[in-house]
N, C-alpha and C positions, 0 to 999 in steps of 0.2 A: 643944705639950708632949707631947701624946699620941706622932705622929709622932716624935716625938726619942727617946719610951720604946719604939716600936716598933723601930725603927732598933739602939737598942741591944743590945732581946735579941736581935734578927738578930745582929748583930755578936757577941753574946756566945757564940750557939745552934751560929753558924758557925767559930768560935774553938775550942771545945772537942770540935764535931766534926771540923774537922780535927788536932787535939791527940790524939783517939782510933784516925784514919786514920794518923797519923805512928807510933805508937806500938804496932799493931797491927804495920803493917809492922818495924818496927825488932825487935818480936820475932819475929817470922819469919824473917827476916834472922838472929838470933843463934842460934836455933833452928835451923836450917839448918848453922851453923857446928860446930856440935856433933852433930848429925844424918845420918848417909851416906845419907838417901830422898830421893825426890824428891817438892815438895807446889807445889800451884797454887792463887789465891786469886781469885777477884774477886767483889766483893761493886755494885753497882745501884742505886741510889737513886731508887725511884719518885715520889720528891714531887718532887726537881729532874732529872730526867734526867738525871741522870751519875753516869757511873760515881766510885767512892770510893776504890776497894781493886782495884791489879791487880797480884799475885804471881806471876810463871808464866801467865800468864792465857791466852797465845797457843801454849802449851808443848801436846803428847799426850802423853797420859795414857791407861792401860787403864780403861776409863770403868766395867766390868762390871755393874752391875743399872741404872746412869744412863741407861742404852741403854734403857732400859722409857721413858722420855718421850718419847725421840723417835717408838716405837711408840704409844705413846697418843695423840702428836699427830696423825702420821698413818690412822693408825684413826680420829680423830675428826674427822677432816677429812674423810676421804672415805667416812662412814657417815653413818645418823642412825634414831634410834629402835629400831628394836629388828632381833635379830642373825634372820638366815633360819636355823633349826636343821636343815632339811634341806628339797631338794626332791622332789615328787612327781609321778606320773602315775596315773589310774587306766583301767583297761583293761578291763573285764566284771566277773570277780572277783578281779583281780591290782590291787595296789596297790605302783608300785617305788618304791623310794627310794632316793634317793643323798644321798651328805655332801657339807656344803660348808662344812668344820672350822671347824664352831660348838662351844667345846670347855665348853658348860654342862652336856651330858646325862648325867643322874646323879653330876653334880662340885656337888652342895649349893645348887644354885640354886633359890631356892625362886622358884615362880612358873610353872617352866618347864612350858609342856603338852606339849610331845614327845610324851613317855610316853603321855598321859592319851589322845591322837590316835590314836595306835599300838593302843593295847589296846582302843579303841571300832573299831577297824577289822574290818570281815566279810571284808574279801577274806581271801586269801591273801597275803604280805609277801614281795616280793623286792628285793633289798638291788643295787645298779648294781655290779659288779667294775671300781673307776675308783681311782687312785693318785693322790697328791702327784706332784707335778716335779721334786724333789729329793730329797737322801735325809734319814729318817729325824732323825737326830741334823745337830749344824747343826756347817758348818765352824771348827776353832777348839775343841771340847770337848775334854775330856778323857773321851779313850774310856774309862778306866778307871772314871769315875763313873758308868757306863753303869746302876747297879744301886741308888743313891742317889734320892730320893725328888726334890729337884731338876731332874731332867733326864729325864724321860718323851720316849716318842716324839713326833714329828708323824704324824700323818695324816689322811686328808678326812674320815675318821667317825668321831672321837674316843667315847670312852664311858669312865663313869668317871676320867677325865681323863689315861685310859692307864696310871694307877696300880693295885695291890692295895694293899689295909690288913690289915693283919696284926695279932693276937695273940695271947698266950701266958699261959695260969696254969694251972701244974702242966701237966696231960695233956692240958689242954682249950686248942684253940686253934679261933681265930676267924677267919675269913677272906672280905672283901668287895671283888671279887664270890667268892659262895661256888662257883661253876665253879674255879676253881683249888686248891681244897682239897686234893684228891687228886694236885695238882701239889706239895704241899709235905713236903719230907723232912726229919726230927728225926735230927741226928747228935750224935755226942761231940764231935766238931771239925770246924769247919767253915772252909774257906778265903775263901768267896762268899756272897754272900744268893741268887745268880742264875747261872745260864750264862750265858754273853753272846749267844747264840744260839739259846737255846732259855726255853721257860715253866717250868725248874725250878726249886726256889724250894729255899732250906735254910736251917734255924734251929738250934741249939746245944739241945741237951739238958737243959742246965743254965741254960738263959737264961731269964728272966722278961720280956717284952716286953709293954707297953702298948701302945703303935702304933708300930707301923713301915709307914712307906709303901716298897712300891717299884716301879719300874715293869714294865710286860709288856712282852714283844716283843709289836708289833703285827701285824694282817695281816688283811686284809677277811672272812677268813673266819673268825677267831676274833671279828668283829666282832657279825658273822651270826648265832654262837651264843650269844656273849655277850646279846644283843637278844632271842634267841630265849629265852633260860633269865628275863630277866627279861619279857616279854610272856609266856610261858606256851604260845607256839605258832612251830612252825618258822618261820623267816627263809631263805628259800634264796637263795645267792647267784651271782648270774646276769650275762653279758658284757655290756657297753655295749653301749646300740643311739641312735642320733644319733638314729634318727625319735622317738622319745618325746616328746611335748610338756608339760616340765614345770611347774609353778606349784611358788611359795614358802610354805613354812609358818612361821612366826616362834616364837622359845621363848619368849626373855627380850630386857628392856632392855637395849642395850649398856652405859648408865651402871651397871650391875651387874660386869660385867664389865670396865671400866675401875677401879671401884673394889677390886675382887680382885687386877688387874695392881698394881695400883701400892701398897696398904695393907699387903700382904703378903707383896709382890713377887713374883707367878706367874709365874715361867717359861714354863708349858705356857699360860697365855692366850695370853702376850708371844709366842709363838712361831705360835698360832693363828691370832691377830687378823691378824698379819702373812700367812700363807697365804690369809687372806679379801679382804689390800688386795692381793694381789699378783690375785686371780681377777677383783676387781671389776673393776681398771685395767690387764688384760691377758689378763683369760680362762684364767689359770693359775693354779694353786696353788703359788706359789714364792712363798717368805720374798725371797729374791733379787730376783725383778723386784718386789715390792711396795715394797723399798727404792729400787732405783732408780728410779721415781718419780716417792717421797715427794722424792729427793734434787731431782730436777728441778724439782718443780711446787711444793712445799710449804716449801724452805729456799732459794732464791734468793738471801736475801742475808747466810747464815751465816760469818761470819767467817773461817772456816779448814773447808774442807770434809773430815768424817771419812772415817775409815775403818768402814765401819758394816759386817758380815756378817751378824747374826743378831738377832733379833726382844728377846731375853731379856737378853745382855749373859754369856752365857753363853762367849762365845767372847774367847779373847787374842787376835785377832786386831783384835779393835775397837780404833780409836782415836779419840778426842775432847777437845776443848780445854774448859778454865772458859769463856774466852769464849764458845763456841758454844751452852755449856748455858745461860746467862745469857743469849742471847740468845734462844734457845727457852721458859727460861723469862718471860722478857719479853713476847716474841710471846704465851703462853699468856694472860698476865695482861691483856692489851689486847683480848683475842680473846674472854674468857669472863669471865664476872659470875664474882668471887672468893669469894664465900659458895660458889657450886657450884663453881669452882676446888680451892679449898683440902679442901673436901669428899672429892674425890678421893685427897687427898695422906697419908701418915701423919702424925700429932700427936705433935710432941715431948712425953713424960712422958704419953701419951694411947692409943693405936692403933697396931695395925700392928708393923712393925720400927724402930722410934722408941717403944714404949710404956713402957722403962726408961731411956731416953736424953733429957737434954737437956730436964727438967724445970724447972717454973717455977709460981707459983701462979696464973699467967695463962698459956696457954698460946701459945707467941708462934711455935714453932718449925715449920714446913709444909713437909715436905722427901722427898724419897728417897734413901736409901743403896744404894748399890751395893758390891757384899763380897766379893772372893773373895782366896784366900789370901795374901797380902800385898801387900794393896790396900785400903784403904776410901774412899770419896768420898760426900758428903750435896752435892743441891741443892736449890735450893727456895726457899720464900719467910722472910722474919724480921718479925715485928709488932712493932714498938719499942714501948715504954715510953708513946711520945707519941702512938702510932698511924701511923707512918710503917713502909710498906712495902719492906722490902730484898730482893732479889735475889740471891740469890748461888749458887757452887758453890765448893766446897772439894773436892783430891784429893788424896790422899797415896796414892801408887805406892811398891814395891818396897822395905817396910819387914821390918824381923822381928820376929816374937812377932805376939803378937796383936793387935786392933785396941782394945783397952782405951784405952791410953794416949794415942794419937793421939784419942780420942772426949773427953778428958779435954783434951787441946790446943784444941781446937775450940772445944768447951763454953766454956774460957775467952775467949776470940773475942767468940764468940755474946752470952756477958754485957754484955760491951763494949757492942758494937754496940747490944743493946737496952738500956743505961741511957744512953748517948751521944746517941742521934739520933731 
């Protein structure tokens, strides 16, 4: 009898979840009809291995901030425990150092000893004159953003996280690091926050500003006095020399900095971490070859192989399928204990860029959005009702207006699926 009762709510559990698979798609489909965008669905089913939901699933899509997992994955592949903040050599009374774009130093990491190493140092400080492999800003941006808090530079000795903070009440403004101060000009109108080519900085006269990030132009030697103005003693910066026998200094955990990429979706990690897998597994600092690879060694058997260019998802030039994320996310969930998994991830109604979105009095929603101007895409994982783990990635490309209403399409989905299965 038991067996018979069992059997049934099988039958029953499985009846109404495919009633909710049917029914999800068929509004999709009508939705679509009425809609001129393009959306991709596929949702995973970790309790029976199969997939449930494939809309579009094998379609590209502009993936933009979805691209920070495949960065986390390979970061976390081929790292472990905590990030080298910089190397050193010591030499009588010289102590050099060079970057190897650890982008924690003075970016709010609490933990990090850099600094505390630096400042207990007697020698004298010289900084290696050594560059990135590529340029600055990553293929695929938009140059114009070049002054928005978003898109900082790359380079091998990041500080401050490449950013000023800025503000403003009344006469008095504030500026961190305060080396730039004197870089910032109060007009009646202003066309820029920035030159595109130099560290000029402008702000509106009549403007009240709490925080404005934006970024500096970089360059090894305003690295050197940046360092120098916070250790309190010159940093002179000096040519590579190959005889140096360097050793590693370590700041922070990398699970700090995975949790930064992806909670709050960091660009300037996204883009770091990548320059550090490309030095580990090629002796370069290139976003470029760290992808190429990850793409080789680390996704073998991804469905539809992307188009990947940059670390952040910063670039239109990325392309990637639902399936592929759902497969990566899948890989992820098999590969890491999901308590520190989902740890990682933002909480729908909780944390991060998900902290007004996709609320619940259980918290079920464990995902990342990626957003740029008429595009939004969430993947990640769904905690059913039952406790059954789903899978999924959702895109919708090439819509207008803002992403409100498509979060509000989803959202419905989302309910679905967690009262359903």
């Amino acid at each position: 009898m038991k067996n018979n009762l069992y059997l049934l709510s099988f039958i029953i559990i499985t009846l109404v979840s495919c009633s909710t698979t049917k029914q999800i798609e068929h509004d999709l489909e009508k939705q679509s009809d009425v809609n001129n965008y393009f959306r991709g669905f596929v949702v995973y089913n970790t309790k029976t291995n199969k997939e449930v939901i494939n809309y579009n699933g094998a379609k590209y899509f502009t993936p933009a901030s979805n691209t920070k997992l495949f960065t986390f994955y390979s970061a976390y592949r081929t790292f472990k425990d905590s990030v080298t903040g910089f190397e050193y050599a010591t030499l009588k009374d010289s102590l050099i150092i060079k970057g190897t774009a650890d982008p924690s130093l003075l970016y709010g990491f609490e933990g990090n000893k850099t600094l505390d190493f630096l400042k207990n140092a007697k020698q004298n400080i010289y900084l290696v004159d050594e560059n990135i492999d590529e340029p600055v800003l990553g293929s695929g941006w938009a140059w114009d953003d070049y002054a928005y808090y978003y898109m900082p530079e790359k380079n091998q000795f990041p500080i401050y996280g490449n950013i000023l903070n800025l503000s403003k009440l009344g006469d008095s403004i504030t500026v961190i690091p305060n080396y730039f101060k004197r870089k910032i000009s109060i007009k009646d109108q202003i066309s820029k926050r920035r030159d595109i080519n130099k560290n000029n900085f402008y702000i509106k006269s009549t403007t009240e500003v709490k925080e404005r990030q934006i970024p500096f132009k970089t360059s090894n030697q305003l690295v050197a006095d940046l360092l120098g103005d916070e250790l309190g003693k010159k940093v002179v910066l000096i040519p590579s020399n190959k005889t140096y026998k360097f050793k590693e200094f370590k700041s922070v955990k990398y699970d700090s900095l995975y949790k930064q990429l992806l909670v709050v979706s960091d660009n300037f990690i996204a883009e770091q971490l990548m320059l550090q897998v490309g030095n580990k597994v090629d002796s370069i600092f290139s976003v470029k070859k760290g992808i190429e690879f990850s793409l080789e060694n680390y996704f073998q058997g991804i469905p539809q192989k992307p188009r990947w260019v940059d670390g952040s998802g910063l670039s239109r030039y990325n392309l990637f399928t639902p399936e592929s994320l759902v497969y990566l996310l899948t890989k992820m969930y098999r590969e890491i204990p999901a308590k520190k998994l989902f740890s990682y991830f933002p909480v729908g109604g909780g944390s991060g860029t998900l902290k007004n979105y996709y609320k619940n009095v259980e918290p079920y929603i464990y995902a990342k959005s990626g957003t740029l101007s008429n595009n939004y895409n969430l993947s990640g994982y769904l905690v059913t009702k039952k406790g059954t783990v789903l899978i999924f990635s959702y895109m919708n490309n090439h819509y207008q207006g803002s992403s409100s209403e498509r979060k509000k399409e989803m959202n419905e989905f989302f309910i679905q699926l967690y009262e359903k299965y």
